[in-house]
DOPAGU-855942 format. One record per residue (C-alpha): x, y, z. Coordinates in steps of 0.05 Angstrom, whole numbers, plus 32768, in hexadecimal, padded with zeros to 4 digits. Layout:
REM DOPAGU-855942
XYZ ...
REM end
This chain:
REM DOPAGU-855942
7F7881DE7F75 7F2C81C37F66 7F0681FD7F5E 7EC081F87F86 7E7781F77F66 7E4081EA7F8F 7E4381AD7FB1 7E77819A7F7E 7EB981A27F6B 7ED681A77F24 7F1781797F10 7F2A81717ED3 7EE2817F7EB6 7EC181557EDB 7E9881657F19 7E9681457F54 7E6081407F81 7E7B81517FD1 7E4581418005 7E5581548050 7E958171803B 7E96818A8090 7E92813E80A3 7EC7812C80CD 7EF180E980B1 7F2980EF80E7 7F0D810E8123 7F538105814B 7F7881318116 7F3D81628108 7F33814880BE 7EF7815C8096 7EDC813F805C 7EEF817D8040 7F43817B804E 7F38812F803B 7F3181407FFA 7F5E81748005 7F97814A801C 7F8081167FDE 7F8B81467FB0 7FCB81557FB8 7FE981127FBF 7FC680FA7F89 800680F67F58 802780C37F87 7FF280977F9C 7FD1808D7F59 801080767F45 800780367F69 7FC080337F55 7FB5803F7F10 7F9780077EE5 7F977FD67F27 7F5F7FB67F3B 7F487FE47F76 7F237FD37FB8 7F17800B7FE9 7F08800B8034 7ECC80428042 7EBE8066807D 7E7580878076 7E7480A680C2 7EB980AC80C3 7EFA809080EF 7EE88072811E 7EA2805180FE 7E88801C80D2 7EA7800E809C 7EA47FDE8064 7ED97FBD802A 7EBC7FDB7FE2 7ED97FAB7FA2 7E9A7FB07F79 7E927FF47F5C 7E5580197F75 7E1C802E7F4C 7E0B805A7F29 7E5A80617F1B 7E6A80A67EF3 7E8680AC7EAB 7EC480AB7EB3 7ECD80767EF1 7EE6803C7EC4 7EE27FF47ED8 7EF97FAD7ED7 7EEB7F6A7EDA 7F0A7F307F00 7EEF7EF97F28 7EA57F0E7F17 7EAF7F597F3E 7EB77F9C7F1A 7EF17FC17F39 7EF780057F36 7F3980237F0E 7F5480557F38 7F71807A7EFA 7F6E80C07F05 7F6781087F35 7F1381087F25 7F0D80B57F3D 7F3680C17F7C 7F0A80FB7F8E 7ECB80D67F80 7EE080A27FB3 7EF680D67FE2 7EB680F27FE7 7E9680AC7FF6 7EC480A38033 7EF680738010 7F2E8078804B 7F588047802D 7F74802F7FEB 7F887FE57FDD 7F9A7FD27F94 7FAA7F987F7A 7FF97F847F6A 7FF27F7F7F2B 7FD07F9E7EE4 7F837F977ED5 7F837F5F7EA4 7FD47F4D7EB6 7FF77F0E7ED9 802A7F267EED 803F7F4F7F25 804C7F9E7F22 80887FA27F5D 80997F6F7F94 80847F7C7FDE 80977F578020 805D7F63804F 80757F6580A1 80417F5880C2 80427F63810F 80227F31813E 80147F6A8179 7FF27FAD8170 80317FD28181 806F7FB48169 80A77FDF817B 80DA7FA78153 80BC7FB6810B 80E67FE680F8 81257FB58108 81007F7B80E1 80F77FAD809F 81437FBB80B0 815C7F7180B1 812F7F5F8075 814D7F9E804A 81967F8A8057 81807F4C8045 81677F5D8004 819E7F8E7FF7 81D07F498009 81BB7F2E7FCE 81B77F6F7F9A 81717F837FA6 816E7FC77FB7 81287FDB7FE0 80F9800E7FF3 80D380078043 809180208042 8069802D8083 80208003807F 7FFE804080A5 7FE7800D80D0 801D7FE180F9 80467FC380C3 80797FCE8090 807F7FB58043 80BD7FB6801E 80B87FC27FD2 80E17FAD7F9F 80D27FD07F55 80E37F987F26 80E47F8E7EDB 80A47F7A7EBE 80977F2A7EAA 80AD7F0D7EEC 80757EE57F09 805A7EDD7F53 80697E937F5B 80B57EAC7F4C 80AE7EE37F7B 80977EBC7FB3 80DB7E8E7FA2 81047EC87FBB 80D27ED97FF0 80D57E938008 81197E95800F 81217ED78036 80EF7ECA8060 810D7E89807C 81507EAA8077 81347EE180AD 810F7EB080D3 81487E7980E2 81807EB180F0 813D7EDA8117 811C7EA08136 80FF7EDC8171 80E17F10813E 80D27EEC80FE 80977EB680ED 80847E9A80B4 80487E7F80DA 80097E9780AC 7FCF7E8880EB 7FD97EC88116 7FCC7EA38158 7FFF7E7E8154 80367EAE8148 803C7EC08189 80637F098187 80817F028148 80827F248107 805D7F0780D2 80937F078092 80587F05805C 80737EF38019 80347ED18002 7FFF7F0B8006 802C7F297FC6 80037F037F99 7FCD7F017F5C 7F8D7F1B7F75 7FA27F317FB8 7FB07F787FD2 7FDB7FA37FF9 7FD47FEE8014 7FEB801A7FD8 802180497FEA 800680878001 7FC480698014 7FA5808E8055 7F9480638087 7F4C805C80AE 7F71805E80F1 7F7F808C8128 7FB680BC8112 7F9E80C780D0 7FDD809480B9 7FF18094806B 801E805B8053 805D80778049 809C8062801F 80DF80738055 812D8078804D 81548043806C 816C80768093 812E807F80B4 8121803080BA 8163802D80E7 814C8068810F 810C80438124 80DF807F810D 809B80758120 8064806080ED 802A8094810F 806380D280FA 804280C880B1 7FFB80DF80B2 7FCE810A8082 7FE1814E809D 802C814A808F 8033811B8054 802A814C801E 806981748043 808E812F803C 807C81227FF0 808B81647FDA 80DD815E7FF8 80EA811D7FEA 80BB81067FB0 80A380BE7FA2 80E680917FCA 80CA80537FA4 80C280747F59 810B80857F63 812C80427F6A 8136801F7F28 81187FD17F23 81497FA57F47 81647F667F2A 81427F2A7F44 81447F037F0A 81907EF87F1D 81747EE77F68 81427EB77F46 81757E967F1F 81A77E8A7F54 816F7E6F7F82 81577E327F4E 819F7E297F35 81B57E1B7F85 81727DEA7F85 81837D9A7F8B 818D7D7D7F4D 81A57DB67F2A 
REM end
């Protein structure tokens, strides 16, 4: 555990500055600044996973949930030592490499965590994610969308790992080999999607302009792409509940657990018995998938 200095706590030897460490960020679920970083702390090891050397933007919360709040790509000055940086696009991103960087943030009311898909510096993509979006606030069919989508995937070899949004959607992740692009990625995405959509005309869209999707559930295969982000796994979330994006079984997909049962309080219970579901599952072959798809184009 840190151990405290005044105002400060010592990780790694480096101190961090902790202002208002009594401030609440989650009113509803009695969080504190203080069991923020707490709760940071410990699962640390599994969301830096999905963060290191990706270009980082953060969502912070200075008054807390429910407050104002503002997106944060450019790092803020003065940045300390050991916060490292980089460039794309003109804006200095911060690289969310380590225990002392996450801390840092978590003092300045960074809720949320949104890196990019792919390397600082890199092309290409670092895993492949569906993103189901729901049209409604509550969507009580998202966890039967994630369902049809994965036995989709599994149809043609691709083995897949649901992950709660901890907000109202669902991503499905596919850990693939490195040198596939995003243009060939968004082949097979393409394909599913209209796949689900013409055998689920009544729950799937690919209809990108919200209002008119009526009630239906956004299959987003083109957000997974070069410069664009989705919420890391094991992000908290800046909404009521105190939500964390969380990786599921199947299992739990077909049992229609609820998103809001994964939250900041009971996570680090979660991590420690079943460990990181998405490290566990190998890359997938969609190279094969890829190959099939252009060799069944016309002409070929």
């Amino acid at each position: 555990m840190p151990r405290n200095v005044k105002g400060s706590i010592m990780i790694e030897g480096r101190e961090i500055p902790i202002t208002n460490p009594d401030k609440p960020l989650w009113p509803d679920m009695g969080i504190t600044k203080a069991m923020y970083l707490q709760k940071l702390a410990a699962i640390a090891p599994f969301l830096l996973r999905y963060c290191r050397n990706r270009l980082l933007t953060t969502i912070r919360y200075p008054h807390g949930v429910p407050g104002e709040f503002f997106y944060q790509k450019n790092a803020p000055e003065p940045l300390p030592d050991y916060v490292k940086t980089a460039e794309q696009d003109g804006i200095h991103y911060i690289l969310l490499n380590g225990l002392p960087e996450l801390l840092w943030l978590g003092n300045l009311a960074a809720l949320e965590f949104h890196p990019s898909l792919h390397y600082a510096g890199s092309p290409l993509p670092c895993e492949w994610m569906i993103d189901l979006d729901p049209s409604r606030e509550e969507e009580p069919r998202i966890m039967e969308a994630a369902s049809i989508v994965g036995k989709v995937l599994h149809s043609l070899g691709l083995e897949s790992v649901p992950k709660t949004s901890g907000a109202t959607g669902i991503q499905i992740i596919v850990p693939i080999n490195q040198g596939i692009t995003f243009d060939e990625l968004r082949v097979i995405g393409h394909f599913v999607g209209q796949f689900v959509t013409e055998k689920h005309p009544d729950l799937f869209t690919l209809e990108r302009l919200k209002k008119h999707r009526g009630d239906k559930i956004y299959f987003d295969y083109l957000q997974h792409y070069h410069g664009k982000t989705l919420a890391a796994p094991y992000t908290p979330r800046a909404r009521p509940g105190a939500t964390v994006s969380t990786p599921l079984y199947w299992e739990e997909v077909e049992s229609n657990v609820s998103p809001l049962d994964f939250h900041l309080l009971n996570i680090e219970e979660r991590l420690q018995t079943h460990g990181d579901l998405i490290a566990a599952l190998p890359p997938q072959p969609v190279e094969q998938v890829l190959r099939h798809l252009n060799a069944a184009k016309p002409g070929r």
